[in-house]
C-alpha positions in Angstrom: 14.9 7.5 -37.9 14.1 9.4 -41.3 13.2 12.9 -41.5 9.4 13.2 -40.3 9.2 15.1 -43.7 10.4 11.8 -45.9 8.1 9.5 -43.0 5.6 7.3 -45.4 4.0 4.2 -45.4 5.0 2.2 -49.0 3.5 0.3 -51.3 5.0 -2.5 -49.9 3.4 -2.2 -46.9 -0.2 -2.8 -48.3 1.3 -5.6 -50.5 2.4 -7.8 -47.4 -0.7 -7.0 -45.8 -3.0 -8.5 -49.4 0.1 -11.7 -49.5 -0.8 -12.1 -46.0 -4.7 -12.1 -46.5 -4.3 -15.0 -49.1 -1.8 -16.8 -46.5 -3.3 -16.4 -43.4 -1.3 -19.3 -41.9 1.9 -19.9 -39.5 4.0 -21.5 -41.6 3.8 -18.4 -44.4 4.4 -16.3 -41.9 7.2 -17.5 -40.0 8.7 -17.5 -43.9 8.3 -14.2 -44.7 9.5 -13.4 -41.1 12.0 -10.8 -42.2 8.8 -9.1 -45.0 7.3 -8.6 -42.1 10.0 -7.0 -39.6 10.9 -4.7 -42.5 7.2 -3.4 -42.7 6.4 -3.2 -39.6 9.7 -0.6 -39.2 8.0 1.7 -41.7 5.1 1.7 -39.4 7.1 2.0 -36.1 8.5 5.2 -38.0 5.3 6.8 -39.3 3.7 6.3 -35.8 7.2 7.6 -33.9 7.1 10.7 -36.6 3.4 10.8 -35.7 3.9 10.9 -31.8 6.2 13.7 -32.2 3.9 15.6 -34.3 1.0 15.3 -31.7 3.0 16.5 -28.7 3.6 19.8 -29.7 -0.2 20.5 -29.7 -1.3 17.6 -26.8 0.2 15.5 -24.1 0.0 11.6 -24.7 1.1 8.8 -22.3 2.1 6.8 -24.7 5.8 6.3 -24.4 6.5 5.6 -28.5 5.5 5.4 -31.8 6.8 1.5 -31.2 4.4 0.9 -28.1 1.6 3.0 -29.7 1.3 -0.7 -32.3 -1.2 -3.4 -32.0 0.3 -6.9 -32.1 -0.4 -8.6 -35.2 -1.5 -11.5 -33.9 -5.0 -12.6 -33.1 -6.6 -13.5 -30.3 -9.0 -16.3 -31.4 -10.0 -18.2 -28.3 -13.3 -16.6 -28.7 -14.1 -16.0 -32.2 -14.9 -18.5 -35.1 -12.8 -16.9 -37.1 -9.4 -18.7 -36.4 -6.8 -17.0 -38.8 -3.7 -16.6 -36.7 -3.1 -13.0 -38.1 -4.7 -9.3 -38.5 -4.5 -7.8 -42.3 -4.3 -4.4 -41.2 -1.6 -1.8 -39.3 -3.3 -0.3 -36.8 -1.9 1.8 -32.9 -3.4 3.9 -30.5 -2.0 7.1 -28.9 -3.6 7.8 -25.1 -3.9 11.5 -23.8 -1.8 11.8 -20.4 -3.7 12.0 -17.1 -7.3 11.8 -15.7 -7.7 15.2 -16.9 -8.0 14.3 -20.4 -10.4 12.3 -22.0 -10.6 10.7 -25.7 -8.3 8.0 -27.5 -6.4 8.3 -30.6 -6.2 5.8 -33.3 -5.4 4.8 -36.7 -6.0 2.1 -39.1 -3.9 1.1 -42.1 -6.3 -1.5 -44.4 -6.1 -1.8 -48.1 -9.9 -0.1 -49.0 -10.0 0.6 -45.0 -7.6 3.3 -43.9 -8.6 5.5 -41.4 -7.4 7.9 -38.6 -9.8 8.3 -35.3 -10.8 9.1 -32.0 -13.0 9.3 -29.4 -14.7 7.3 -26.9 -15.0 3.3 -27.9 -17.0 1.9 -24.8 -17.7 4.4 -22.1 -18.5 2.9 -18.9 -21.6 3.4 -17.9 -21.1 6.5 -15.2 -19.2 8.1 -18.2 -22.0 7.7 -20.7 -24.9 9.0 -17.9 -22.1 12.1 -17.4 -22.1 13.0 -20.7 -26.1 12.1 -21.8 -27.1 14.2 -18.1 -24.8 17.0 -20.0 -26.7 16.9 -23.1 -29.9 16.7 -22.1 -29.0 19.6 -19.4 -27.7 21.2 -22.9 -26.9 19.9 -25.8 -26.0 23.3 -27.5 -22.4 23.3 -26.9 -22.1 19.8 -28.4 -24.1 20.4 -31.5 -21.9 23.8 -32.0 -18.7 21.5 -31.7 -20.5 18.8 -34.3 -21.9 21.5 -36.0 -18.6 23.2 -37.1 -16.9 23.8 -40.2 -13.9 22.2 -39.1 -15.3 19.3 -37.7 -17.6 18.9 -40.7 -15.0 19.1 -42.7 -12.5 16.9 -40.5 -15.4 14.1 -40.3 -18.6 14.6 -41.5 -20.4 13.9 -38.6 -20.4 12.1 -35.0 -20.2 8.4 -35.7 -20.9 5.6 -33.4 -23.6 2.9 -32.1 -27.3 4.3 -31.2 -29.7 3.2 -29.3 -33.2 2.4 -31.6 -35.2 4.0 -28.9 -34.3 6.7 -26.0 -32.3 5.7 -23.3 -33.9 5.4 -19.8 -34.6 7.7 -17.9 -34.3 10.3 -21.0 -37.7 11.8 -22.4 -38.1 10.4 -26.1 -39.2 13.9 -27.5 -36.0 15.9 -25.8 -34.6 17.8 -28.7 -31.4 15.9 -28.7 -32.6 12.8 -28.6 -30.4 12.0 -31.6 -27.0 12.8 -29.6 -28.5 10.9 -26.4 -28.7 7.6 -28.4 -25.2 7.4 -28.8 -23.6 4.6 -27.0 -20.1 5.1 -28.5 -18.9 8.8 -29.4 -16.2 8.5 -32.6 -15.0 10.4 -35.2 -13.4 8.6 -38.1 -12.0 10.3 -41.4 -11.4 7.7 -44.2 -8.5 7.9 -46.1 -8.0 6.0 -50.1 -5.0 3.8 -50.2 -3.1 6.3 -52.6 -3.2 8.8 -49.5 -1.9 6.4 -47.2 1.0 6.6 -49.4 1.7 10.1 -50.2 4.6 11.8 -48.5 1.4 14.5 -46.7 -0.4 11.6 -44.9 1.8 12.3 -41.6 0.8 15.8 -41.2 -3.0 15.0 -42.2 -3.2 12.3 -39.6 -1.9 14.7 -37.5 -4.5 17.9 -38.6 -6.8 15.2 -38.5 -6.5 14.4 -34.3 -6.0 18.3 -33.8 -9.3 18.5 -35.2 -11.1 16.6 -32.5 -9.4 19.3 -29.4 -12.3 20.9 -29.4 -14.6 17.7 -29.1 -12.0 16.3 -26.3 -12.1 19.4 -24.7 -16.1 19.6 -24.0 -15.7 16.0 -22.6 -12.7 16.1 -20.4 -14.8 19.0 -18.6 -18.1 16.9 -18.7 -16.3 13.8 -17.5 -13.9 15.0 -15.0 -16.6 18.2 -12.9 -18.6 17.4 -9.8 -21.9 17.5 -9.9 -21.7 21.4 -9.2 -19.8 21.8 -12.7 -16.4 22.0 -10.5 
């Protein structure tokens, strides 16, 4: 594999990915075969350089940039929409053992690039862990959300909300913003001309150390007692 330094994602990359768009078929595919086997390398690399990167400052489960890759191919058993194949690069990275909470992710679109985290679909003793925590108190939260870093990192704390409270939750509790939240994520968008500069690694990678502190407050809320042990 190439120097983590000289890791990027080309042109060429986004180019398959718009050719692919306009030929969303089998039989285009299975021509351009060998297109895609060389692209999907430069992404096996990135996300290998990536992995590296992120284990010096967490632990992830994932065994390799190579298994970190969603398959290209959709599942459309369910859905109306019955293109054979995704138009986007996109892997997930997960934290190593019960103790820590949070998924990684990243997305490589043309227009839709973006590196994230957080927690997608908490099941529902999760989500009444985390809304009991904040309505206990929401301060450490909003000082995490709150932050320069994380402001800076993500704007703010993205993610479907209820309309109303959620039951069981008083409607005028002073977080009721935060206890609307059904997903918790943090997203930072990237241009497609940043995708392809030779600094995206490391900023994907300052990017997910950016969201410790976030992971940090709920791996404790998620994994106490009831007696905060």
């Amino acid at each position: 594999m190439a120097k983590q330094s000289q890791v990027i994602i080309p042109a060429s990359g986004y180019d398959f990915l718009e050719k692919l768009r306009k030929n969303n078929n089998r039989e285009w595919f299975n021509e351009h075969k060998i297109a895609y086997q060389q692209e999907l390398l430069h992404i096996e690399n990135f996300a290998e350089a990536l992995l590296a990167k992120m284990n010096v400052h967490d632990l992830i489960e994932t065994p390799s940039g190579k298994k970190s890759l969603y398959r290209i191919y959709r599942d459309t058993r369910f859905s109306q929409d019955k293109t054979p194949y995704k138009t986007h690069w996109s892997g997930s990275f997960k934290r190593a053992t019960k103790q820590r909470r949070g998924g990684y992710y990243f997305h490589i679109e043309k227009g839709n690039s973006f590196v994230a985290g957080g927690f997608f679909a908490p099941v529902p003793a999760d989500l009444k862990l985390i809304r009991d925590d904040i309505a206990f108190d929401p301060a450490p939260l909003q000082k995490i959300i709150h932050s320069k870093t994380f402001t800076s990192a993500f704007g703010t704390l993205q993610g479907e909300q209820l309309k109303t409270a959620p039951k069981g939750y008083p409607a005028d509790h002073e977080a009721i913003d935060l206890l609307r939240y059904k997903q918790y994520l943090l997203i930072r968008r990237f241009t497609d001309e940043e995708v392809m500069e030779a600094s995206f690694l490391e900023e994907a990678n300052k990017t997910y150390k950016a969201m410790r502190p976030f992971f940090d407050y709920m791996s404790e809320v998620l994994t106490s007692n009831s007696n905060g042990e």
